[in-house]
N, C-alpha and C positions, 0 to 999 in steps of 0.2 A: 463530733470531734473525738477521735482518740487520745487518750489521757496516757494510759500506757502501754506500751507495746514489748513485742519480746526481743526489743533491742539489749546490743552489751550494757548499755545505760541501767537498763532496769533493774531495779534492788532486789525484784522478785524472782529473777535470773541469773543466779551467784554464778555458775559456773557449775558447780555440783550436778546440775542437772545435764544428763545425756539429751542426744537428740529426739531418742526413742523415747525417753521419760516425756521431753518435751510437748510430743506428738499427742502419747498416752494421757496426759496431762488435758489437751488440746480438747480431744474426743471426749472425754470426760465431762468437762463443763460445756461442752454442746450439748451433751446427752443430758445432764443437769439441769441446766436452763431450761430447755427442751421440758423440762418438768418440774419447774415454775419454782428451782431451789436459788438460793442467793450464795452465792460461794464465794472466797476467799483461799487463795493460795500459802500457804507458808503461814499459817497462821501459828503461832507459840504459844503451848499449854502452860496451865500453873504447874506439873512436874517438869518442865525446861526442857521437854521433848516438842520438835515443829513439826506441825501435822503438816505433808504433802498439799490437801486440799478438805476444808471446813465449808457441809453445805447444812446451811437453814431451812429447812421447807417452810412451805405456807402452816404446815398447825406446829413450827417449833418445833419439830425434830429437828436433831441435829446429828450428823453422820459424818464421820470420815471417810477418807477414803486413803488409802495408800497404795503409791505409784509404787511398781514395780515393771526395771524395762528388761531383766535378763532373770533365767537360774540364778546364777552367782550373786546377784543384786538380792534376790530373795532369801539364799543362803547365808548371806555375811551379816542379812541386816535382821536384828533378834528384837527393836526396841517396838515394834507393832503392838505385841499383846499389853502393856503400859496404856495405848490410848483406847482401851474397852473403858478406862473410868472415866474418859468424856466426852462419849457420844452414846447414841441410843441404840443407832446401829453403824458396825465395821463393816467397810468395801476393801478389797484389791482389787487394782482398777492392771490391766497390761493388754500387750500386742500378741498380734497370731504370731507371733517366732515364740511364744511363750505357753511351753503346758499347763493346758487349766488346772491339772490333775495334780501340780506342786502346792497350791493352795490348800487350806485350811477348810475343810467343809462348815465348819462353822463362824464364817466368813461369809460378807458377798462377794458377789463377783462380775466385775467388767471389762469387756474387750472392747477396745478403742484401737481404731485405724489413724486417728489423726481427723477425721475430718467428720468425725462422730463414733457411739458407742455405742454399745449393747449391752443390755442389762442379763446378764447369763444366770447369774443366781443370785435372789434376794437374803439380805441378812439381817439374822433374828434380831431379836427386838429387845432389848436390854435397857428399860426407863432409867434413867438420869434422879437421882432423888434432885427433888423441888430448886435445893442451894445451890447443887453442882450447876444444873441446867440455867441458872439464872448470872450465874458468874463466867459461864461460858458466852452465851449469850450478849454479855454484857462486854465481854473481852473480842467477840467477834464484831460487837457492832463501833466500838471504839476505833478498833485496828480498821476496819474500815473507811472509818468517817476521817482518821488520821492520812490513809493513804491516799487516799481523796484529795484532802488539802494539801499532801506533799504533792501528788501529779497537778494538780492546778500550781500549785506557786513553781516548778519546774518549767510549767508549761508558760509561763509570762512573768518570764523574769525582768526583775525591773533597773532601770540603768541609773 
């Protein structure tokens, strides 16, 4: 059973989001999954900045990744280098209408068509000290366990 979907209903789809983001988004966590990470969209740091998309691997890395669906969108938006302090490792994740070449080499990097992605260049490795990584951690598995129980009780509503 699907719990939530990317109806206008869903909290995890303000509006903010382009179609292209949505796609890029999309291919992403196929490609994620795909490599056995547990992810979370829109997840919100302790600096009050909301990460695009927060994945866990199996040994507890923890990475972001930031959408980006145009130039302009990568140009305007400056708050990316803020979430180096809570993850291990930074991705941009974007679509073939978008130059690899505007990225950050010391960044990774993913192209997603929407119906999967590619991992085009991995990025470095930046350990988390002990606290950060556990309050992260601990803020991604709550927000989870939370949205869960929000799509269940939406899901049977009771009269």
């Amino acid at each position: 059973m699907t719990l939530l979907s990317i109806a206008a209903n869903n909290p995890l789809v303000d509006g903010r989001q382009s179609t292209n983001a949505l796609l890029v988004r999309r291919g992403v966590q196929i490609l994620l999954s795909e490599m056995r990470h547990a992810l979370l969209p829109e997840l919100t740091l302790s600096n009050g900045r909301r990460a695009d998309l927060v994945a866990l691997s199996e040994k507890g890395e923890i990475w972001i990744i930031e959408v980006k669906s145009s130039i302009d969108d990568f140009k305007v938006d400056r708050k990316w280098p803020d979430y180096r302090l809570h993850c291990d490792r930074l991705f941009f994740a974007t679509h073939p209408g978008v130059p690899a070449e505007i990225f950050p080499q010391d960044c990774g990097l993913i192209l997603s068509d929407g119906r999967g992605a590619d991992l085009l260049r991995e990025a470095p490795v930046h350990p988390l000290p002990p606290a950060r990584r556990k309050a992260i951690t601990l803020s991604f598995s709550r927000t989870a366990a939370q949205r869960l129980m929000q799509a269940e009780w939406a899901a049977t509503t009771v009269s």
